[in-house]
N, C-alpha and C positions, 0 to 999 in steps of 0.2 A: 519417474525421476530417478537419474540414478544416486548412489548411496555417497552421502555426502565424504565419504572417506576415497571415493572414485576421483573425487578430483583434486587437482595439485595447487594446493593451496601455497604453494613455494613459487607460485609463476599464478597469479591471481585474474592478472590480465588476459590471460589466455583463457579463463574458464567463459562459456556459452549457454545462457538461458535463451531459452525462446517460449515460454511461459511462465510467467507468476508466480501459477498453480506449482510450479516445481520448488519456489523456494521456501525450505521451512527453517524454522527456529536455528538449527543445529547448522545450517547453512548460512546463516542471519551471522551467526555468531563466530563461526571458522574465518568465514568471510572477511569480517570487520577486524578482525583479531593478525589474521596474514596480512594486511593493509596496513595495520600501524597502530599507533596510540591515538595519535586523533581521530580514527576513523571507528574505533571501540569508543570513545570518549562522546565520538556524536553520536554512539547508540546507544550510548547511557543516557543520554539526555532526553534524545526520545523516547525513552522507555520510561523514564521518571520526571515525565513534565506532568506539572500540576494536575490534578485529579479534574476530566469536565464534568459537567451534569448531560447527560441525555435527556429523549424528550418530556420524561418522567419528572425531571429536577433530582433523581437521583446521580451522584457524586459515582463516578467510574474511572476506572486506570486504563491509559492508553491499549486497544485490542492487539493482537498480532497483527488484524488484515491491516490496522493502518501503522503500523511499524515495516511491515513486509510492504506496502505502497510505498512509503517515504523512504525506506530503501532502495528500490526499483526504480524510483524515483531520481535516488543521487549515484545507482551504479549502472544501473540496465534500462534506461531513461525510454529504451525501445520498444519493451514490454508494456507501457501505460497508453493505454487508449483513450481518446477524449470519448466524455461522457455522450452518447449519444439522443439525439434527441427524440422524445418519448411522443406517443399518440395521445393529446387530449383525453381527459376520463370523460366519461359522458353528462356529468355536471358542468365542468366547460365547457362540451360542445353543445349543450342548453343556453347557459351565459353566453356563450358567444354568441349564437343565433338568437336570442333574444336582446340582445345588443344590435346586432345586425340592422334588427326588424323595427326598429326605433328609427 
């Protein structure tokens, strides 16, 4: 990635991700910040939405991957790939075969 100080955040539209992986915090934040007051106002928000529980029932604060998603999301909508579809574990490919065979 190059250093977030490389790009012109005075011309926002012009900047070019073509990985995710390239965008961190400090680019999160340049970003939303040359953009405007609402567009820092809707990263405040994401970042201080209600605390969820994970699968634990432990109480967590929003992660970066999913602040840097939900960015990617409302700026570089191009970088989000739909979830691809996974191989059965071998527990459902039992279930299913023994469904089958019924």
């Amino acid at each position: 990635m190059e250093n977030v100080a490389s790009y012109d955040f005075n011309n926002v539209d012009s900047i070019v991700i073509n990985d995710i992986n390239d965008i961190k915090k400090n680019f999160v934040f340049d970003y939303c910040r040359a953009k405007g007051k609402a567009d820092l106002e809707w990263l405040f928000e994401v970042l201080y939405r209600p605390q969820k529980e994970d699968k634990k029932g432990v109480l967590r604060d929003t992660s970066f991957m999913e602040v840097r998603r939900e960015f990617a999301q409302r700026f570089f909508p191009h970088l989000i790939t739909p979830k691809k579809d996974r191989e059965p574990t071998l527990k459902e490919m039992i279930a299913m075969e023994l469904q089958r065979q019924q």
